[in-house]
C-alpha positions as CSV (number, residue, x, y, z in Angstrom):
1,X,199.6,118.6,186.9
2,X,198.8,114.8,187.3
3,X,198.8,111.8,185.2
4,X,196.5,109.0,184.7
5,X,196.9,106.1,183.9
6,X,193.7,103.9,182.9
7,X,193.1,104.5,179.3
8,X,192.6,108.0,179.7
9,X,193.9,109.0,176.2
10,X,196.3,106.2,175.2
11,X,196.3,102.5,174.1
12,X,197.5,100.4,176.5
13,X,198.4,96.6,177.0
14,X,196.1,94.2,178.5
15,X,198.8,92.6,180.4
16,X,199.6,91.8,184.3
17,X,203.0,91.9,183.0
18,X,204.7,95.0,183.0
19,X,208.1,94.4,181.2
20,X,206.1,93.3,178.3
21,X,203.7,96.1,178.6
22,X,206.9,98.3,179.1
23,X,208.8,96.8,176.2
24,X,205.5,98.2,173.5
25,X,205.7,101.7,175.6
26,X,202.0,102.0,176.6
27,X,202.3,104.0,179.1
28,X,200.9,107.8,178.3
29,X,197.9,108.9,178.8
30,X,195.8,111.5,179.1
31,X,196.8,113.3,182.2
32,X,200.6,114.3,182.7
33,X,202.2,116.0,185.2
34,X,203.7,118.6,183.1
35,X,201.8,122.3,184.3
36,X,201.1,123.7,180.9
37,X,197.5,124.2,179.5
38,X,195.6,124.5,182.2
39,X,195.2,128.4,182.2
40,X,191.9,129.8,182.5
41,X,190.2,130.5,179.4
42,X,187.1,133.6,179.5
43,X,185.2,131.3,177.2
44,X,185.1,128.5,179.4
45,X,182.6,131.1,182.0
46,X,180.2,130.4,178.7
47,X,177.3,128.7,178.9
48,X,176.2,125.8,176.8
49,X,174.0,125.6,173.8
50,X,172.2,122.5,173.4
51,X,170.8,123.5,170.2
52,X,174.0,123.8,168.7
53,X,176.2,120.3,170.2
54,X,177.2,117.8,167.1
55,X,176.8,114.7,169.3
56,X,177.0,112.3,166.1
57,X,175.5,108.9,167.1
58,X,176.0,109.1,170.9
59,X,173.6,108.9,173.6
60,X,172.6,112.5,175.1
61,X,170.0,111.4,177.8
62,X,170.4,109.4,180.9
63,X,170.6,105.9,179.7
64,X,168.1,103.1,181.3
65,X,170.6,100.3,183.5
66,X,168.9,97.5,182.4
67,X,171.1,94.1,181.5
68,X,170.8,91.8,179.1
69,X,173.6,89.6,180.7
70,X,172.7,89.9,184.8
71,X,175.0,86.5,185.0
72,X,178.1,87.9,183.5
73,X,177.4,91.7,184.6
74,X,177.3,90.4,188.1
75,X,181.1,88.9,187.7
76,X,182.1,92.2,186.8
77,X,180.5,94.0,189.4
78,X,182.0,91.4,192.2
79,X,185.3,92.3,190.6
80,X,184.9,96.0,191.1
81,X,183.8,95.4,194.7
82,X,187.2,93.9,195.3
83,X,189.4,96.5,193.3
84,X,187.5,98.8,195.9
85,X,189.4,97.2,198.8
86,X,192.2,95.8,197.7
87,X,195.6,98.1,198.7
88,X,197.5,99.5,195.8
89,X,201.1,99.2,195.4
90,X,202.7,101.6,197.6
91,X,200.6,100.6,200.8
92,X,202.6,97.4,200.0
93,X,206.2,99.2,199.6
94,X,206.1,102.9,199.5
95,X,208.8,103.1,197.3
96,X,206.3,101.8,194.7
97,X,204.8,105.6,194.1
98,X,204.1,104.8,190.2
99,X,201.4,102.5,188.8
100,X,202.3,99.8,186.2
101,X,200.3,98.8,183.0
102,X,198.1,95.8,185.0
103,X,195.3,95.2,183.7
104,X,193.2,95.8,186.4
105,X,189.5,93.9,186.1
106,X,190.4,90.5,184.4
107,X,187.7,87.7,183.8
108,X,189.5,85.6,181.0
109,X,192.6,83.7,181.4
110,X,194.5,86.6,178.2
111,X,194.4,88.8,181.0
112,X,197.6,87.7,182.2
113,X,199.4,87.9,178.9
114,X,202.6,86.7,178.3
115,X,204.6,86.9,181.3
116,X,202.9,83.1,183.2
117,X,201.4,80.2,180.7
118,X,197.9,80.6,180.6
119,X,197.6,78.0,178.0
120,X,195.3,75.4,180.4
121,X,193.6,78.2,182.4
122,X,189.9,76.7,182.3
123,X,191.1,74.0,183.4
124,X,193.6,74.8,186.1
125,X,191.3,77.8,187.5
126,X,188.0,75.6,187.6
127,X,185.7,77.7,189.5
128,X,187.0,81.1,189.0
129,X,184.9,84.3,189.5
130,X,186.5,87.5,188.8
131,X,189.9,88.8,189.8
132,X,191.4,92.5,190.3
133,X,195.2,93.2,189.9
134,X,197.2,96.2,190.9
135,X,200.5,97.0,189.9
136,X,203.9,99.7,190.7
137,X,207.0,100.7,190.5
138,X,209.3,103.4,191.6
139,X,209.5,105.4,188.8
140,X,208.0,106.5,185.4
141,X,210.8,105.1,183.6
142,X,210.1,101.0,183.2
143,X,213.5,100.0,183.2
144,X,214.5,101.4,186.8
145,X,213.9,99.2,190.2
146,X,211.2,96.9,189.9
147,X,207.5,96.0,189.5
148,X,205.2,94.2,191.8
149,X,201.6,92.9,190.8
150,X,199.4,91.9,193.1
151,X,195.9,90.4,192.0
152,X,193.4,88.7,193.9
153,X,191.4,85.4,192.2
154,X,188.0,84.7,193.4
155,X,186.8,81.3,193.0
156,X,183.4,79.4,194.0
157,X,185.0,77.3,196.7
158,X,187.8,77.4,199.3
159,X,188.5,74.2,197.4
160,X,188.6,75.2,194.0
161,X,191.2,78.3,195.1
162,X,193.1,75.7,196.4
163,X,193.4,73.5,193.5
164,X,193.4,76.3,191.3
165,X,196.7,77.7,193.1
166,X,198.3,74.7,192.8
167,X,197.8,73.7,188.8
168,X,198.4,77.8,188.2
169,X,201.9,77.3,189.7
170,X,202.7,74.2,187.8
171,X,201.6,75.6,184.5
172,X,203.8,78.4,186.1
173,X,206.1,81.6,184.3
174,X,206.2,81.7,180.2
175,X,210.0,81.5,179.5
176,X,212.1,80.6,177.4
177,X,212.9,76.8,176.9
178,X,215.8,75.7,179.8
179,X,215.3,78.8,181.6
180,X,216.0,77.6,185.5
181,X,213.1,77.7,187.8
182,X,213.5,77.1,191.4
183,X,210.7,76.3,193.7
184,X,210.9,78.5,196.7
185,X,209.1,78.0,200.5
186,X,208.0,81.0,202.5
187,X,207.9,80.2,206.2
188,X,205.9,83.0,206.7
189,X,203.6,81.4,204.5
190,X,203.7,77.8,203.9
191,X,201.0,77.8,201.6
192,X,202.4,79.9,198.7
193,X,203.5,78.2,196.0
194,X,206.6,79.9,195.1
195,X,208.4,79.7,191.7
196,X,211.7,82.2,191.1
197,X,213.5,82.0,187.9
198,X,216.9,83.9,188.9
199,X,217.9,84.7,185.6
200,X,215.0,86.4,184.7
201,X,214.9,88.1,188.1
202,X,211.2,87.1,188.5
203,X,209.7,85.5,191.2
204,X,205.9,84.2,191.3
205,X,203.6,83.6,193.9
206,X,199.8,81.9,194.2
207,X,198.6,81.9,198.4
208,X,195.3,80.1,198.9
209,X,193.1,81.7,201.3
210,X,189.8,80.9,201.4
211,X,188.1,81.8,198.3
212,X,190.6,83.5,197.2
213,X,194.2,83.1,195.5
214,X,196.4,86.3,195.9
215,X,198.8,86.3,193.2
216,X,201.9,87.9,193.3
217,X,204.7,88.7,190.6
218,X,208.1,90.7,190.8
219,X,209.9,91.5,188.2
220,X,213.3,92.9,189.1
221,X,213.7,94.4,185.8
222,X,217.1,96.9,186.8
223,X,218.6,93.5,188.3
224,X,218.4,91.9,185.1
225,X,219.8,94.7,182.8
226,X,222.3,94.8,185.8
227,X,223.3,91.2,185.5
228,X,223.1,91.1,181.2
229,X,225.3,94.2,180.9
230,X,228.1,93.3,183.5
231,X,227.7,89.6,183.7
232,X,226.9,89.7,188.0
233,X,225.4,87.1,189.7
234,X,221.4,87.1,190.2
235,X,220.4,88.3,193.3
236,X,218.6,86.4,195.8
237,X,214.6,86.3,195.5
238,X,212.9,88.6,197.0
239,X,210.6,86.4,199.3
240,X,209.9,89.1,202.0
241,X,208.1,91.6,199.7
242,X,206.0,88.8,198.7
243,X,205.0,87.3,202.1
244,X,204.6,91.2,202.6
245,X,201.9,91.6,199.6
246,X,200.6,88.3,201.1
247,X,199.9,89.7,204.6
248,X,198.8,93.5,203.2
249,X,196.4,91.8,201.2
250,X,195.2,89.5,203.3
251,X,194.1,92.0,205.8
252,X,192.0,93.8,203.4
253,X,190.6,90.8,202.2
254,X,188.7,91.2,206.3
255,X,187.0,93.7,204.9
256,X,185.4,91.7,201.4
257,X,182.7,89.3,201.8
258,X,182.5,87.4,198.5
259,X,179.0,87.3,196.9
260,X,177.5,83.6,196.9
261,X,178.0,82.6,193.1
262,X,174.0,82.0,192.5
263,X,173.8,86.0,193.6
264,X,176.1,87.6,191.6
265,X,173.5,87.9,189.2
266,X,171.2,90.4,192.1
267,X,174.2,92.6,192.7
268,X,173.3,96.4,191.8
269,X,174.5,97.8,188.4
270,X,174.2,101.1,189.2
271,X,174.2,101.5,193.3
272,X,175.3,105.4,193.2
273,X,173.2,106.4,189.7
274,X,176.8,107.0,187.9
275,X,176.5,104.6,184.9
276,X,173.0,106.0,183.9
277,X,174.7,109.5,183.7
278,X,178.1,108.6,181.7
279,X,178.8,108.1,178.1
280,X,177.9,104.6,177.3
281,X,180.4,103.1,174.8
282,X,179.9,102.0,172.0
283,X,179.6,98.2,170.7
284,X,183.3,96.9,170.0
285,X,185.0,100.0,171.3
286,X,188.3,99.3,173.1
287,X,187.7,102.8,175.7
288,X,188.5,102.7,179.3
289,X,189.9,99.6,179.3
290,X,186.3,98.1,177.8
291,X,185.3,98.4,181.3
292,X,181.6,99.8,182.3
293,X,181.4,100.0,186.0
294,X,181.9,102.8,189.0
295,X,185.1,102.6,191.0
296,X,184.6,104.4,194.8
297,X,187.9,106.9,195.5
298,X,189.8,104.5,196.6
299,X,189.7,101.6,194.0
300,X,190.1,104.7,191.4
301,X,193.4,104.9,192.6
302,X,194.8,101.7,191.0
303,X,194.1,103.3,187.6
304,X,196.1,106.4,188.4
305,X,200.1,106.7,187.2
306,X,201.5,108.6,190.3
307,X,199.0,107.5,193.5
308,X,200.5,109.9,196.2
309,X,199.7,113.1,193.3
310,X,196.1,111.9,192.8
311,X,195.3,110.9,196.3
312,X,196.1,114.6,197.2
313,X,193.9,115.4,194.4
314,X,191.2,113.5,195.2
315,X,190.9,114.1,198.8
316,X,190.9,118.0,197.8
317,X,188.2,117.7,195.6
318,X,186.1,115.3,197.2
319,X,186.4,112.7,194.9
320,X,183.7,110.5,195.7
321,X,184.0,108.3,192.4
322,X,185.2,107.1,188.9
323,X,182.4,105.9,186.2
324,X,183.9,104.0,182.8
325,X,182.0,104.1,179.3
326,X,182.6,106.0,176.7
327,X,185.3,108.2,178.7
328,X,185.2,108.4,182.5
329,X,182.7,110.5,184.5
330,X,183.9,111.9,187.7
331,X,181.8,112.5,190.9
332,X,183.4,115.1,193.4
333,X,182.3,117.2,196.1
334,X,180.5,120.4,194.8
335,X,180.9,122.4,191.9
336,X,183.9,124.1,192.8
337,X,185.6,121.2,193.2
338,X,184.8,119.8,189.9
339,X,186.4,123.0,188.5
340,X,189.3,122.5,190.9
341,X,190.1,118.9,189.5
342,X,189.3,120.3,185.8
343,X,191.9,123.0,186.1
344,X,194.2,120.4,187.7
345,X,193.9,117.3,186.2
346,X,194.4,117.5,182.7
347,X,197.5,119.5,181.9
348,X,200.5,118.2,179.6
349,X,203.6,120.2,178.2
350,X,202.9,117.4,174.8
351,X,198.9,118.9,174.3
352,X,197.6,121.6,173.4
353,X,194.5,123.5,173.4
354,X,192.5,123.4,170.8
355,X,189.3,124.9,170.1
356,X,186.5,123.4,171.9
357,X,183.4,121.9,169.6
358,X,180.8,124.7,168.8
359,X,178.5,125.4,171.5
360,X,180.4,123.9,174.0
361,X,183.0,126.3,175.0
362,X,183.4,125.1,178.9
363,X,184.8,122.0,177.2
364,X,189.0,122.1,177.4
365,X,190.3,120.2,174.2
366,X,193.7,119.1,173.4
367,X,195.8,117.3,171.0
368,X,198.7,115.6,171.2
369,X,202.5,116.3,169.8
370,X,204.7,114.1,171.5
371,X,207.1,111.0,170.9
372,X,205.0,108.2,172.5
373,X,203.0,106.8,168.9
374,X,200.7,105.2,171.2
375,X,198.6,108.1,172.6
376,X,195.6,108.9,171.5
377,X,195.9,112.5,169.7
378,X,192.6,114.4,170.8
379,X,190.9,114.7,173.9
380,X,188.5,116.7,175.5
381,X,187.1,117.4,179.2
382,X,184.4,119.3,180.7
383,X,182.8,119.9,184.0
384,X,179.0,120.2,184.6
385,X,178.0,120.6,188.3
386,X,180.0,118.8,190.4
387,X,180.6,116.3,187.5
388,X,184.2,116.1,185.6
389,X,183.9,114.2,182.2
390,X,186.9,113.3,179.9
391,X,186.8,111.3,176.3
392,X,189.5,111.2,173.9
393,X,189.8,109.8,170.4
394,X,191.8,109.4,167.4
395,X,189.8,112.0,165.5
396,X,189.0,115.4,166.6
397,X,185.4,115.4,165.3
398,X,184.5,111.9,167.5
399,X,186.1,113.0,170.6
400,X,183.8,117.1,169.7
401,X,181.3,114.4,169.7
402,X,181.6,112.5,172.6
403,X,182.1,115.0,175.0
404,X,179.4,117.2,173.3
405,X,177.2,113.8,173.9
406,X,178.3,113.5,177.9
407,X,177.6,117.1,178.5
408,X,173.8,116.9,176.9
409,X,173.5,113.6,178.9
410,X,174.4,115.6,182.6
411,X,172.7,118.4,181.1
412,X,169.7,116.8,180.5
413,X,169.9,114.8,183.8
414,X,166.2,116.1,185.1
């Protein structure tokens, strides 16, 4: 009934951009809002065999939190914290109802992709942290309306957000060579440094506040296929969403105290016990986004195609939180509710059931026939308790094996 976003079955682009991510069509996943396959199935009322689960090289215990890295783990974590207030699109603009391709945790300057120069990042963002994006539009289809990002930069210093939002918007948008850009000046917010290129239909935005620097970008992508096609004049920037993003997000920004940087390194890995009972993924595998951390209901949402869909979903089920490994793990209220999100979550008129791997047969498999290349053909999903897991794979046997590996993990949860 619902669609996902976040990795859930697909490759996706690692970009803030979303008219590049667009333009490579990464943008199916796992969970469609289509109402076919999710029919109840007798065999699914089975229980498991343990004896019998083909869990290849996984993990199939509760795996010890323990990191080799507390320095760098802790950057990730602070980023999570923030994703966990920070508003998604539509509490921005409400017309925004569908996510974009952001990538949403970013620590490296590639994060940003194509669509500003990132060339000199180290040194124009001296002192950055960790940063969180969001992203919508108003539709599924890319090429209608618009897209907004809006990220948040955390830095060690009120001073080094401050440089850093200067040199990123003088390094500024990656166009092409003479492209016009125009410095704008909000006087909502004096502080932005605002670049627009008209003909591109794309404004950017850096505000200095504190520790942090929210960025925002909008990309009027329907004005510029406007303006190409029937040769129209650009239209003007649009420099009241952006002091809008600016003032949404600085008011949840109350809410986030920033860690000192000499205690990132104490923050908790596993404050809610998720991680040690989800999938760990493999070395050098691209799943979830590469991301291993716990996302509360809220932050979850960012990762989630249609918001107002899942956010009905969620608050039905309890949702209490998403875990990323190997697959995502997630926590809702009780057991029915886990079987309420199962039955509602996953359904697609492009998959298909399958049969589920052998002594498994709660688990709901599907593959993939449809026209988007970039999905990945098999997944599974499975409920234990008031646990929802889903993996996905491009072969049917590793994706039988990873979700046979995240069930014996819950089920062996003692």
């Amino acid at each position: 009934m619902f669609d996902m976003r976040h990795d859930l079955g697909r490759l996706r682009s690692a970009r803030i951009g979303v008219r590049a991510a667009a333009a490579t069509a990464l943008a199916i996943s796992v969970l469609v809002s289509a109402g076919c396959g999710s029919e109840s199935h007798a065999a699914e009322k089975q229980s498991a065999d343990l004896d019998k689960l083909d869990t290849g090289n996984y993990a199939t215990k509760p795996q010890d939190q323990s990191i080799s890295d507390p320095a760098k783990r802790g950057r990730v974590l602070e980023g999570l914290r923030l994703g966990n207030v920070l508003p998604i699109a539509s509490e921005i603009d409400p017309t925004l109802t569908h996510n974009g391709s952001a990538k949403n945790l970013f620590t490296e300057a590639n994060s940003f992709g194509d669509l500003i120069k990132v060339d000199h990042f180290s040194d124009d963002a001296r002192g950055f942290i960790v940063g969180f994006a969001t992203s919508g539009r108003p539709s599924e289809d890319v090429n209608l309306g618009y897209t907004l990002t809006d990220a948040v930069m955390i830095f060690d210093s009120d001073a080094d957000a401050t440089a850093a939002a200067d040199a990123l918007s003088r390094s500024g948008l990656a166009l092409k060579d003479g492209t016009a850009v125009d410095p704008l000046q909000s006087t909502q917010h004096p502080a932005a440094r605002v670049i627009w290129a008209p003909t591109e239909q794309r404004l950017a935005s850096w505000y200095p506040t504190g520790k942090f620097v929210i960025f925002t970008m909008i990309d009027q992508v329907e004005n510029k296929s406007v303006e190409e096609a029937f040769g129209v004049a650009p239209e003007p920037a649009p420099l009241a969403l952006a002091d809008k993003a600016i003032d949404v997000t600085t008011d949840r920004l109350k809410n986030f105290q920033p860690t000192a940087p000499d205690q990132l390194s104490s923050l908790p890995n596993d404050s809610n016990g998720m991680l040690r009972l989800t999938l760990p993924r493999p070395a050098g595998d691209p799943t979830a986004n590469a991301l291993t951390g716990v996302l509360d209901q809220h932050g979850a949402l960012h990762t989630v195609a249609d918001t107002a869909k899942y956010q009905a979903l969620f608050e039905k089920t309890g949702v209490e939180a998403f875990s990323y490994g190997a697959g995502i793990l997630v926590k809702t209220r009780d057991a029915a509710s886990a079987q309420t999100f199962l039955d509602t979550a996953f359904a697609s008129r492009f998959k298909h059931r399958i049969d589920p791997p052998a002594g498994l047969p709660a688990a709901q498999c599907l593959k993939y026939h449809g026209p988007n290349d970039y999905v990945a053909p098999f997944t599974c999903n499975v409920a234990y308790g008031q646990y929802v897991a889903t993996v996905w794979s491009q072969q049917q046997q590793d994706a039988y094996q990873r979700i046979s590996a995240q069930y014996a993990i819950l089920a062996n949860n003692k």
